[in-house]
C-alpha positions in Angstrom: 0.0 0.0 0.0 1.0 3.4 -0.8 1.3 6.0 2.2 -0.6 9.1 1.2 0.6 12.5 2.1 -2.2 14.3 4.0 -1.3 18.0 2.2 -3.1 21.0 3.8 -2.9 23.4 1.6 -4.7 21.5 -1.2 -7.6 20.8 0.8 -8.1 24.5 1.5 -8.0 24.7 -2.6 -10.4 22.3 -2.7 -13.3 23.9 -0.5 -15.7 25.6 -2.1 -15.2 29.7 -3.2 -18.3 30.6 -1.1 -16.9 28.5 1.8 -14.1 30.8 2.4 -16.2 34.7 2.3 -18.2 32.7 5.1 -15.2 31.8 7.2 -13.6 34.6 6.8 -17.1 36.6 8.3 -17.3 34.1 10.7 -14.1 34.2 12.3 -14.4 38.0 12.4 -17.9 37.6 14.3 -16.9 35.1 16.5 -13.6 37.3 17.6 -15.9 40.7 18.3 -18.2 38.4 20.1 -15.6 37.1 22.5 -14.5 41.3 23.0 -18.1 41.5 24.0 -18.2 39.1 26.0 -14.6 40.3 27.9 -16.5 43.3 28.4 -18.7 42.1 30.7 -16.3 41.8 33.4 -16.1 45.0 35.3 -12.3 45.4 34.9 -12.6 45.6 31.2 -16.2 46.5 30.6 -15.2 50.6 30.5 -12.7 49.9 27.5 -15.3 47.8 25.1 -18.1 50.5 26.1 -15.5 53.1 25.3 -15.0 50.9 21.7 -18.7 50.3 21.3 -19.8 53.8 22.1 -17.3 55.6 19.2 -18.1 52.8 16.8 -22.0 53.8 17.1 -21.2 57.2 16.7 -18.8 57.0 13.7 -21.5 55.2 12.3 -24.2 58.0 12.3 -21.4 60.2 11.8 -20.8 58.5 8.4 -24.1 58.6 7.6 -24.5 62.2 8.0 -21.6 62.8 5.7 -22.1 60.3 3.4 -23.2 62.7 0.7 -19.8 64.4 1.0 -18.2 61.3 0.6 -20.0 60.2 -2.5 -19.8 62.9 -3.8 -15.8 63.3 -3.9 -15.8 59.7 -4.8 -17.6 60.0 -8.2 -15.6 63.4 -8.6 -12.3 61.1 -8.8 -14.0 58.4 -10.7 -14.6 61.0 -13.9 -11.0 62.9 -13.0 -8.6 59.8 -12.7 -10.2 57.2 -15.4 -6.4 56.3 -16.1 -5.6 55.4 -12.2 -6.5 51.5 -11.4 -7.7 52.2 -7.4 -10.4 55.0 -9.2 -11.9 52.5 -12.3 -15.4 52.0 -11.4 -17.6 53.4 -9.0 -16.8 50.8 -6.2 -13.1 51.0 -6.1 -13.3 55.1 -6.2 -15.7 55.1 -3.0 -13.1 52.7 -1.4 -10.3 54.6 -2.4 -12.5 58.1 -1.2 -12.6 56.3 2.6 -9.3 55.1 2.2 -8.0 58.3 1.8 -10.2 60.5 4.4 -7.8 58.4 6.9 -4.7 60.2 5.7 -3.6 57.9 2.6 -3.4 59.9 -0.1 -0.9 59.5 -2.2 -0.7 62.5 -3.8 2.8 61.8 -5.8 1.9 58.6 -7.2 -1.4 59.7 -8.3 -0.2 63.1 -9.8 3.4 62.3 -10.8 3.3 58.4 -11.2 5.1 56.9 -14.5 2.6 55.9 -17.5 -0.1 58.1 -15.5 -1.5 60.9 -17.8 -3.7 63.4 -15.9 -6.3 64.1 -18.5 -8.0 67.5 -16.5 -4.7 68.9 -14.6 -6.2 72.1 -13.1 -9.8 70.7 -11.8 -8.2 67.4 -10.5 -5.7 69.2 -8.7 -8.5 71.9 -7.2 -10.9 68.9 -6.3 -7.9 66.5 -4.6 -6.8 70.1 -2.5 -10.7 70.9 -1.6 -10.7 66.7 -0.8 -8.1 67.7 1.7 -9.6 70.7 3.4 -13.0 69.3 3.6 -12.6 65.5 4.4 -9.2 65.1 5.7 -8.7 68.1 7.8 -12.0 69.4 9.1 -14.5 65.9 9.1 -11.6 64.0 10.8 -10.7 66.6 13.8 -15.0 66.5 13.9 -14.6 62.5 14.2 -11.8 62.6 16.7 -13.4 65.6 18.7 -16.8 64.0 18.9 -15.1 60.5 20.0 -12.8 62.2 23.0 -16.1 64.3 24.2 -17.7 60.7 24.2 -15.0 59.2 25.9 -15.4 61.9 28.5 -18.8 61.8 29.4 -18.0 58.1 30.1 -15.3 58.4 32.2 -17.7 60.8 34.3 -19.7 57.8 34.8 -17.2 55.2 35.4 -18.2 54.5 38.5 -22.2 53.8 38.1 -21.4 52.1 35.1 -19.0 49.5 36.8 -21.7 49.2 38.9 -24.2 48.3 37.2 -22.0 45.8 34.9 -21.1 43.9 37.9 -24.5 43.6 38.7 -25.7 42.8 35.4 -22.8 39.8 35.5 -24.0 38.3 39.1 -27.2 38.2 37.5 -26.5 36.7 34.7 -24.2 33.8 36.7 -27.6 33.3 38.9 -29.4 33.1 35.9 -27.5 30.3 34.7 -27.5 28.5 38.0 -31.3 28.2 38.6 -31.5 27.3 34.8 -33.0 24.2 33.3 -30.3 23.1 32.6 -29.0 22.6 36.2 -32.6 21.5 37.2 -31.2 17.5 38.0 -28.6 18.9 40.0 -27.9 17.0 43.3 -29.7 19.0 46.1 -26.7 19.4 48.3 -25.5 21.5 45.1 -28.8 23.2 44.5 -28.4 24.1 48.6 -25.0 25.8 47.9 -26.2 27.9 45.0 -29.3 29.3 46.6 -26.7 30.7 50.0 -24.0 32.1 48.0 -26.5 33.6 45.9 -26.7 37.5 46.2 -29.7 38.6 43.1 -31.9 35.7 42.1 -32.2 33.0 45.0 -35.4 31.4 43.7 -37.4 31.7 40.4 -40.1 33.4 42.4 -38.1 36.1 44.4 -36.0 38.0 42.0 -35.3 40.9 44.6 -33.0 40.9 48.0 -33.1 42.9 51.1 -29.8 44.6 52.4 -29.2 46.4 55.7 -26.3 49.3 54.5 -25.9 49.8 58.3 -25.6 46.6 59.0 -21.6 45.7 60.0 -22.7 41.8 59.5 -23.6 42.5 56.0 -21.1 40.8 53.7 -23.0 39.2 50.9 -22.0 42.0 48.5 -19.3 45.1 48.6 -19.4 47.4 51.0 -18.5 50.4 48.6 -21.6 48.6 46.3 -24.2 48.8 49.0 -22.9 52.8 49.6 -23.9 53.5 46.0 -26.7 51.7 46.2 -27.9 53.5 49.5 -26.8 56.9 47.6 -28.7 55.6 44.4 -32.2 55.3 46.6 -31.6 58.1 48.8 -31.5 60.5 46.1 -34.4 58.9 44.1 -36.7 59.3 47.5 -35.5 63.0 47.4 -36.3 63.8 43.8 -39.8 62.3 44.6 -40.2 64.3 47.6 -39.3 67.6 45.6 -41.9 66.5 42.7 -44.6 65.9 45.5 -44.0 69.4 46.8 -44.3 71.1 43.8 -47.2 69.4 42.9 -48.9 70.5 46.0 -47.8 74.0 45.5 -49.5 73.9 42.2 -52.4 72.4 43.7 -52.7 75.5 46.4 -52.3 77.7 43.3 -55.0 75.9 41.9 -56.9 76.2 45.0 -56.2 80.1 45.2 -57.6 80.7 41.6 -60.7 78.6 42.4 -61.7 80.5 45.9 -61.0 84.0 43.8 -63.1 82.8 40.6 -66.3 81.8 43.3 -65.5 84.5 45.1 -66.2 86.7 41.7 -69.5 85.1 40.8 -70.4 85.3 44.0 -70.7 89.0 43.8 -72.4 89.2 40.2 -74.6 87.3 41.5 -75.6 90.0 44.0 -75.6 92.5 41.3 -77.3 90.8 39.5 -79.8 90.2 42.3 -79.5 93.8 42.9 -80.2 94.9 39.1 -83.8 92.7 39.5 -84.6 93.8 42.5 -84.5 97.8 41.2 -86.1 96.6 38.1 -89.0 94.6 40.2 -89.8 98.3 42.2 -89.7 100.4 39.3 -91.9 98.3 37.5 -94.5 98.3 40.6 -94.1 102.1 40.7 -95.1 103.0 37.3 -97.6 100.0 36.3 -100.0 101.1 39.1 -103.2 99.2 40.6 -105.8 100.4 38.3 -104.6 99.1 35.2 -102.6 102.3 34.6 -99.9 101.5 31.8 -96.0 102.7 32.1 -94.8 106.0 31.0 -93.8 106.0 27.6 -90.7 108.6 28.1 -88.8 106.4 30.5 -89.8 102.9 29.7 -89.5 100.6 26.8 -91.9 99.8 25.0 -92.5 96.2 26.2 -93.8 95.7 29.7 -91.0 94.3 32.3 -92.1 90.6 33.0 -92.4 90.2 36.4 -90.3 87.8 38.7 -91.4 84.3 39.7 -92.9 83.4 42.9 -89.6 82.6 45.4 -87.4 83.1 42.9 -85.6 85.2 45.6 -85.8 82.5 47.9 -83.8 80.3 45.8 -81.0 82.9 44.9 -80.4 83.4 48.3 -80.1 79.4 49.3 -77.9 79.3 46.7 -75.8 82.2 48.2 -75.7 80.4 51.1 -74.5 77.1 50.1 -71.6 78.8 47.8 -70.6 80.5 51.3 -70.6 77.2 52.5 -68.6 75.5 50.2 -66.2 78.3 49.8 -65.4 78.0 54.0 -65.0 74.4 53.3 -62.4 75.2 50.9 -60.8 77.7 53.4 -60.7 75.1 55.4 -59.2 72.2 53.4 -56.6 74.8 52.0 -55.2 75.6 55.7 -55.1 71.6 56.3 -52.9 71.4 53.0 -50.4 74.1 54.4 -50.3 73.1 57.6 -49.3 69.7 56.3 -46.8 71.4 53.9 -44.8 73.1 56.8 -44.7 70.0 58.8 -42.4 68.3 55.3 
């Protein structure tokens, strides 16, 4: 028998063409994954955020100033029809990108042997506004924009580390009250449900801590500090929102009391105005039929008031006195409570 030479490189030859864009991809996914998932410990989590954050912003950035991009890109396409890394519109928009990073290669595409430069005076303007526009002024934006970001993040180092570590412990629990430790020995299942500081059951997904407790030693100490901060000053901002929503409640109080208080006393005008108009019209109407006087009246007759129609105004009266003591009275309750916060 004849010992066959197992040869490597001819069985990467022989895979498929297809085989090889989809290794290639997935070898680059599979790296960035395991950066991701690095980042989940707290040591390293501020770096990948810091990498994450910048890459999401360079992205909208690029696709605000895509147009100038594309733009240049086609520009070059129609100058440099003689330069190979400008033949087609693909290869000049790579070449555009390529370039915005600083490679630009401005002897070889100018003064390069067997390279005739059909439009001298507008490639050279374009290539020089390329330069001002792109490679001066949109990458000190980029690089200003990613050290402000990286600035705000070190602000918030601290809560961030935080909150990563938590998010890790949880995500450890997770996997130990999983199904897929479900047939765990119960001496085992025991051990995971003491050391376990977020998620002791499937039910209770919460845990109490004492922060002046000296026994406490499940978590941090410096964690259950921020944590105490974290609460103490979400109980203050509520506190601040309740008071000014009872201050605009007292305002709103205020403006009701004035506004009774105002048709309160049209209504006794009003009440007024009919009574005058009641007398006058007894004065000049007279008992024996005697009609009103032409030069001071109107034409029509007055119509005269219902039986205990006053009766009625004036309950009312009295029951809008009422209520407006009432609201007096609630309105001192509210203040009084309001000096005792």
């Amino acid at each position: 028998k004849k010992k066959t030479k197992h040869n490597a490189l001819g069985d990467i030859n022989s895979v498929v063409v297809w085989q090889h864009h989809v290794a290639a991809v997935v070898i680059f996914l599979a790296w960035l994954e395991l950066m991701m998932l690095v980042g989940r410990f707290p040591i390293f989590g501020l770096y990948v955020q810091m990498f994450t954050t910048v890459a999401v912003n360079f992205s909208k950035f690029l696709m605000a100033y895509c147009c100038l991009l594309v733009a240049f890109g086609l520009s070059f396409c129609v100058l440099f029809p003689n330069h190979i890394a400008f033949k087609g519109i693909p290869r000049s928009l790579l070449k555009t990108i390529v370039m915005m990073a600083g490679e630009l290669e401005f002897e070889d595409i100018f003064y390069g042997e067997n390279l005739k430069i059909e439009y001298p005076a507008t490639a050279h303007g374009m290539f020089l506004a390329f330069v001002l526009l792109v490679t001066v002024i949109l990458t000190n934006l980029l690089v200003g924009l990613a050290v402000s970001d990286i600035q705000g993040l070190q602000q918030s180092a601290g809560l961030d580390r935080l909150s990563r570590q938590a998010e890790l412990i949880s995500r450890l629990e997770s996997l130990m009250f999983s199904k897929l430790l479900r047939k765990a020995p119960i001496r085992i299942w025991a051990i995971f449900q003491k050391i376990a500081l977020l998620k002791t059951s499937r039910c209770r997904l919460h845990f109490r801590v004492k922060p002046n407790d000296p026994r406490e030693k499940r978590i941090p100490r410096e964690l259950i500090t921020s944590i105490y901060q974290l609460v103490a000053e979400r109980r203050e901002r509520n506190q601040s929102m309740r008071r000014k929503r009872t201050y605009r409640n007292m305002e709103t109080f205020n403006k009701l009391l004035s506004d009774d208080g105002l048709v309160t006393l049209r209504r006794k005008q009003q009440k007024t105005i009919d009574k005058n108009r009641t007398l006058s019209g007894n004065h000049y109407g007279g008992g024996g039929g005697g009609g009103l006087r032409p030069d001071t009246m109107p034409a029509t007759s007055l119509s005269q008031p219902r039986p205990g129609s006053t009766a009625a105004l004036e309950e009312t009266q009295k029951i809008i006195l009422k209520r407006l003591d009432a609201l007096r009275e609630d309105l001192e309750v509210v203040k009084n409570r309001i000096k005792m916060i």
